[in-house]
C-alpha positions in Angstrom: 0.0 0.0 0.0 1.3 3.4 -0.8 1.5 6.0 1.7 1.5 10.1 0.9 3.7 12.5 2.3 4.2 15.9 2.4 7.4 17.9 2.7 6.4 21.0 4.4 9.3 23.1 4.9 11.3 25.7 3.2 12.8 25.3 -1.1 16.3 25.0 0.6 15.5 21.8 2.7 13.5 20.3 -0.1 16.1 20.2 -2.1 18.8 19.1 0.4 16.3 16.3 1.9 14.6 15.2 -1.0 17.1 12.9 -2.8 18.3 11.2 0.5 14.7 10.7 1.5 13.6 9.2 -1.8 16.6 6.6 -1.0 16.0 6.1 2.9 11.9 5.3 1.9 13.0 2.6 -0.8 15.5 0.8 1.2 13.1 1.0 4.3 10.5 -1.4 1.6 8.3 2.0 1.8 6.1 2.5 -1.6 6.0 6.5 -0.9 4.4 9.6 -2.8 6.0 12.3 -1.9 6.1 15.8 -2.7 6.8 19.5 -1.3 3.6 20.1 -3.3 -0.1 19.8 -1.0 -2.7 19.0 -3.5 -5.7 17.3 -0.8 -4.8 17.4 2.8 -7.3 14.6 3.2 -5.3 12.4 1.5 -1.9 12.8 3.6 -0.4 10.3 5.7 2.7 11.5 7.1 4.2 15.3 7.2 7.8 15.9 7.1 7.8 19.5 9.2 9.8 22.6 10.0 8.2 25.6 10.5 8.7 28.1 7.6 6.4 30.6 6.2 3.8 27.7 4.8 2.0 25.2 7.1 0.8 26.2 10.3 -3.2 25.4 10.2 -3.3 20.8 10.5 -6.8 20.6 11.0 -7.4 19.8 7.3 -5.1 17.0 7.5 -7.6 14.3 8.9 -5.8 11.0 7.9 -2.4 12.2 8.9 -0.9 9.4 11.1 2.0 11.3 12.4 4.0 15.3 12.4 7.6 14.3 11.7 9.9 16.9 12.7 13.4 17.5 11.0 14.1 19.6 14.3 15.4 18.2 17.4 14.1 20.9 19.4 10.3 21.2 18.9 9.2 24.2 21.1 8.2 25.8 17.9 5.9 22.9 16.9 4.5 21.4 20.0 2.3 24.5 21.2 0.5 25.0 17.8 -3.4 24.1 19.1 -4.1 22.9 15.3 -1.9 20.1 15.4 -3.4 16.6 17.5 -1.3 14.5 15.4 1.3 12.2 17.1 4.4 14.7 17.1 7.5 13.2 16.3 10.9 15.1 17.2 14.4 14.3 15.4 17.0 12.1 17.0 19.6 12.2 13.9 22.9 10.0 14.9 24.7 12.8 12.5 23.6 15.4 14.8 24.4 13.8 18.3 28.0 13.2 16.6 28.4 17.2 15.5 27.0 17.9 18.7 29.6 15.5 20.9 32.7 16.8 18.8 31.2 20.7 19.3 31.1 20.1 23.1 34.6 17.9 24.0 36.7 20.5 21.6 34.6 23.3 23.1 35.5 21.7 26.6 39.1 21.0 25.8 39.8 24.2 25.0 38.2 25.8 28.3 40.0 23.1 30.6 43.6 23.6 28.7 43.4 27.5 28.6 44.2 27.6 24.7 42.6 31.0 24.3 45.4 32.7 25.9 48.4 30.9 23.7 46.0 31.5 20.6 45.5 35.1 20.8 48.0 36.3 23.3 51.0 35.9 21.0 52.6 38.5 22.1 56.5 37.7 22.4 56.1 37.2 26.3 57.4 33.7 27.1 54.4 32.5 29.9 54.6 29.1 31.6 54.1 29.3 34.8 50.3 28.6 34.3 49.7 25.1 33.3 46.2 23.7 32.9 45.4 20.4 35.6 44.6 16.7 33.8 40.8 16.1 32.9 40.1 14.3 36.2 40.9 17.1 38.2 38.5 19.8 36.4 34.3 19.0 37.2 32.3 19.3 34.7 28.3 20.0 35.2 26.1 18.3 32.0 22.9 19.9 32.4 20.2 18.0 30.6 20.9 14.0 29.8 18.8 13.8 26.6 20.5 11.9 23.8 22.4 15.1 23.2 23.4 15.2 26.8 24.3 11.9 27.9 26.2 10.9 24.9 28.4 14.2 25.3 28.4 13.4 28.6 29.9 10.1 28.2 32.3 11.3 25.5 34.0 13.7 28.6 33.6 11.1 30.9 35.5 8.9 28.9 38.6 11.5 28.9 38.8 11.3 32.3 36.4 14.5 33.4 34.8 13.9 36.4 30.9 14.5 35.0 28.1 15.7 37.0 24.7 15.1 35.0 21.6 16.9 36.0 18.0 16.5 34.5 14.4 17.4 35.5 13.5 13.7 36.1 16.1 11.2 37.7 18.8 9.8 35.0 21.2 6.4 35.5 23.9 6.6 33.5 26.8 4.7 34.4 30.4 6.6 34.8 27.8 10.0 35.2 27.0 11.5 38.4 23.3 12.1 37.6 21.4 14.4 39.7 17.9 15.7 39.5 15.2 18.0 41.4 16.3 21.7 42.3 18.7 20.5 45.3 20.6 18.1 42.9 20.7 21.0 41.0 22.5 24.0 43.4 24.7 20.9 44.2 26.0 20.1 40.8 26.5 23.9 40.2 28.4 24.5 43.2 31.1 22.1 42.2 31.1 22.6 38.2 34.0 24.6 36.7 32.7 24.1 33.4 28.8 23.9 32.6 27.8 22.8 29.3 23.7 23.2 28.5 21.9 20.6 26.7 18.1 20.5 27.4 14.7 20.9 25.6 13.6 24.3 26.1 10.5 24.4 28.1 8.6 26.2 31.1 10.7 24.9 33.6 13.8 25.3 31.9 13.8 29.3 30.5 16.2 31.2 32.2 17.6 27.9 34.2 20.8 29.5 34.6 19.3 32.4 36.3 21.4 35.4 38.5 20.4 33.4 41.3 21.7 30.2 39.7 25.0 31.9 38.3 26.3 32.7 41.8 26.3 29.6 42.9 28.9 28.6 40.4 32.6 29.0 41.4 34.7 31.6 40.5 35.8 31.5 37.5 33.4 29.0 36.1 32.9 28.7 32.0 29.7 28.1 30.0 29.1 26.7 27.1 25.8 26.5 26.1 24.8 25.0 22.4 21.3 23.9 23.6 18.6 26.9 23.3 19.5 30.5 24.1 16.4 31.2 26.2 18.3 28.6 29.3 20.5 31.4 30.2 19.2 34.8 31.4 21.3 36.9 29.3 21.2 39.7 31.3 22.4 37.9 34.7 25.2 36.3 32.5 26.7 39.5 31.6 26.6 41.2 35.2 28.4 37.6 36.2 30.9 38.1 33.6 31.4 41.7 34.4 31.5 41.0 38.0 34.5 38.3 37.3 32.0 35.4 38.8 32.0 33.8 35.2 35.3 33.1 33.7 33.9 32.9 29.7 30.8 32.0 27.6 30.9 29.9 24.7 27.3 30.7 23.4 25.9 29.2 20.2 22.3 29.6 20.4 20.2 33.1 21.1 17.3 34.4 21.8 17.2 36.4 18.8 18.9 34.5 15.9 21.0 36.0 14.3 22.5 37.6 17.2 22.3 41.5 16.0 25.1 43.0 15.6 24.5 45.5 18.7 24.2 42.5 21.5 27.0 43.0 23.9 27.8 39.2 23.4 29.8 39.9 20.1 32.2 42.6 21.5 32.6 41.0 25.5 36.2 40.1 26.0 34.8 36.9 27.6 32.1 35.7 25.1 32.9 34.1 22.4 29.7 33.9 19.7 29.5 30.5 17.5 26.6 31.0 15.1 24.2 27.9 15.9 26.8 25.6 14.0 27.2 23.1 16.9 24.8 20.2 15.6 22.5 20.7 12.8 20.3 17.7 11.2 22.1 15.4 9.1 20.3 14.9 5.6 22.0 11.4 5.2 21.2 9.9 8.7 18.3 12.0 9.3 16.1 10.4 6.2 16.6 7.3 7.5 15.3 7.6 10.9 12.1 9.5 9.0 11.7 6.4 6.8 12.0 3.7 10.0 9.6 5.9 11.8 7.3 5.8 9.1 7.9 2.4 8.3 7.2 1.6 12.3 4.0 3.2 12.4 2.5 1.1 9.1 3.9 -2.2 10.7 1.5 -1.1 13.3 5.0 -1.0 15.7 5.8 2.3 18.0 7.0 5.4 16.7 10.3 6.4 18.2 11.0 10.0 19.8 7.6 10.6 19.9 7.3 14.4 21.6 5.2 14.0 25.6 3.1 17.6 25.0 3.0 17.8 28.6 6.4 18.1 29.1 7.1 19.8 26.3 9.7 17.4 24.7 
């Protein structure tokens, strides 16, 4: 039996997606009509999504079995009122490797002080400093999604003592997984460096709070690739201008792109990546689109299938 899908998101993704897609379906045994083109909504089965200036109303799609996302972060998706299909977020192996690599070099270079050798080249011969070994330096992992965990690992596995925190209690062996707003305060009191990897939600906007910031020790670095809206921007920079936070490695905004008049670009002690950490992985990311489609006409569970309570 054929199924029909519709590719609603922007020219530029249709043409990057479409090939791989058409090649992910057929290999997955799939029989699949698809097409950045809506002629009946009636007759739709699956959507391939990313909010652009096109679909926003779903109510005409009646037969639609399932939203599939080609985001990972769906709080852009999940609170449209129109959409009562099953909501289906990305978990792209390609991205959770971009991710993993973003966060350890990110990490590395924090923990080994290369920003000073790399742009204080200044003919003064400096070696008394010298950074400690991984196991010596904490390192707080807030959020232990796929994301989090598997970066978490990847640290844990040079050595870095790692301190995970989510909302809901993690076990993740070689992590020190905390939860609840006490494991919280305790995880930032000891983290030097604190990387941010969780859903934005509710709970989670402005997590790293002025409140929050000054429990971290002196010194301490961010780096946050998750969603700009965790940290309060404005407690972040009184923290770095108070000397309470060493440096920010920010890659997401609340505003994107950052404009050019944000403090964040000129602060000696930010340093502004342009949302380049992860991004969805045309290759990998078709296939988990095909097996999730492929799952729900074998009648079997759809994986990463978003809870709308909790946002994610």
């Amino acid at each position: 039996m054929s199924v029909t899908i519709h590719f609603a998101a922007s020219r530029d993704d249709w043409e990057n997606y479409a090939p791989h897609l058409r090649r992910a379906l057929a290999e997955a045994g799939l029989d699949a009509a698809l097409s950045p083109e809506l002629g009946d909504p009636a007759a739709v089965d699956y959507i391939v999504y990313a909010p652009h200036e096109g679909l926003s109303d779903f109510t005409p799609f009646v037969r639609c079995k399932a939203v599939l996302s080609l985001w990972a972060g769906v709080e852009r998706i999940a609170p449209n009122p129109t959409l009562t299909q099953p909501l289906v977020r990305m978990v792209d192996p390609g991205m959770t490797e971009s991710m993993v690599e973003y966060v350890v070099g990110h990490v590395l270079r924090h923990h080994l002080g290369m920003d000073a050798h790399i742009l204080g080249q200044d003919g003064v011969w400096r070696n008394r400093v010298r950074p400690p070994i991984a196991r010596e330096r904490n390192v707080a992992m807030l959020g232990l999604g796929v994301l989090g965990s598997s970066a978490a690992r990847a640290l844990a596995a040079l050595n870095f003592p790692v301190m995970g925190w989510s909302r809901s209690a993690r076990t993740i062996p070689g992590i020190d997984c905390r939860s609840g707003e006490d494991g919280l305060r305790a995880v930032l009191a000891r983290a030097e460096i604190v990387v941010l990897l969780m859903p934005l939600t509710a709970e989670t906007r402005d997590l790293l709070n002025a409140e929050r910031l000054a429990l971290l020790p002196k010194g301490a670095v961010i780096i946050n690739p998750g969603r700009g809206p965790l940290v309060d921007d404005e407690a972040l920079l009184a923290a770095l201008e108070a000397g309470r936070i060493g440096h920010a490695t920010l890659d997401v905004f609340r505003t994107e792109p950052l404009p050019p008049e944000h403090p964040f670009w000129a602060h000696p002690r930010v340093t502004v990546t342009p949302h380049i950490a992860a991004d969805t992985r045309a290759v990998t990311a078709t296939r988990v689109i095909a097996e999730n489609i492929r799952r729900a006409e074998a009648g079997e569970p759809m994986a990463n299938l978003v809870d709308r309570g909790r946002g994610y």
